[in-house]
N, C-alpha and C positions, 0 to 999 in steps of 0.2 A: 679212152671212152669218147667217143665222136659220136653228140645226137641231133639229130635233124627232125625240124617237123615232116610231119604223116599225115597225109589227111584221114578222117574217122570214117567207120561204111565200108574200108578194104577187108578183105577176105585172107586177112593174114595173121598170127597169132598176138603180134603186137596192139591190137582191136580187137582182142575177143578175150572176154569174162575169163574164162577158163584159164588163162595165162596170166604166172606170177612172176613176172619179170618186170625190173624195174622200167618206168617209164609216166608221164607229165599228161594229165586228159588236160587239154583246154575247152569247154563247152562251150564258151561265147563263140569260138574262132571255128570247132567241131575238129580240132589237128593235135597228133599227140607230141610231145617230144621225144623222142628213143632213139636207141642205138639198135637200129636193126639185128645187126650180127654179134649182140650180146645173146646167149642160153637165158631161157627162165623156165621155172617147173611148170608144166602143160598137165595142169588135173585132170585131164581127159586120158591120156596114156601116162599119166604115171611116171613122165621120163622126161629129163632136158630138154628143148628144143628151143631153135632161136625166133628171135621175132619176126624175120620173114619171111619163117613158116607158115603153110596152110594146111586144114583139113576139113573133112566134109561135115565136123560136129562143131564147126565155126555158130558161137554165140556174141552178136556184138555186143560190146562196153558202152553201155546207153549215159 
């Protein structure tokens, strides 16, 4: 498991509400920590996907 900061605001499922895959919000800095190409459940479809997935029902992690 290799995690790198993210910046927050991208269009990608590791930023967005709807995804339950492990990963670090930092608010002071606005950067997540995650491992992109780990799976987490996507409550939108129901199904796997990894964090540097996107899709057009993107809600960001405020």
């Amino acid at each position: 498991m290799e995690q790198d900061l993210k910046k927050a605001g991208v269009k990608r499922c590791y930023a967005c509400i709807q995804w339950e895959g492990q990963r670090t919000y930092y608010s002071d800095k606005k950067m997540f920590k995650v491992d992109t190409h780990r799976e987490g459940n996507c409550l939108v479809h129901h199904q796997k996907t990894k964090g540097s997935h996107f899709c057009d029902r993107f809600e960001a992690l405020k």
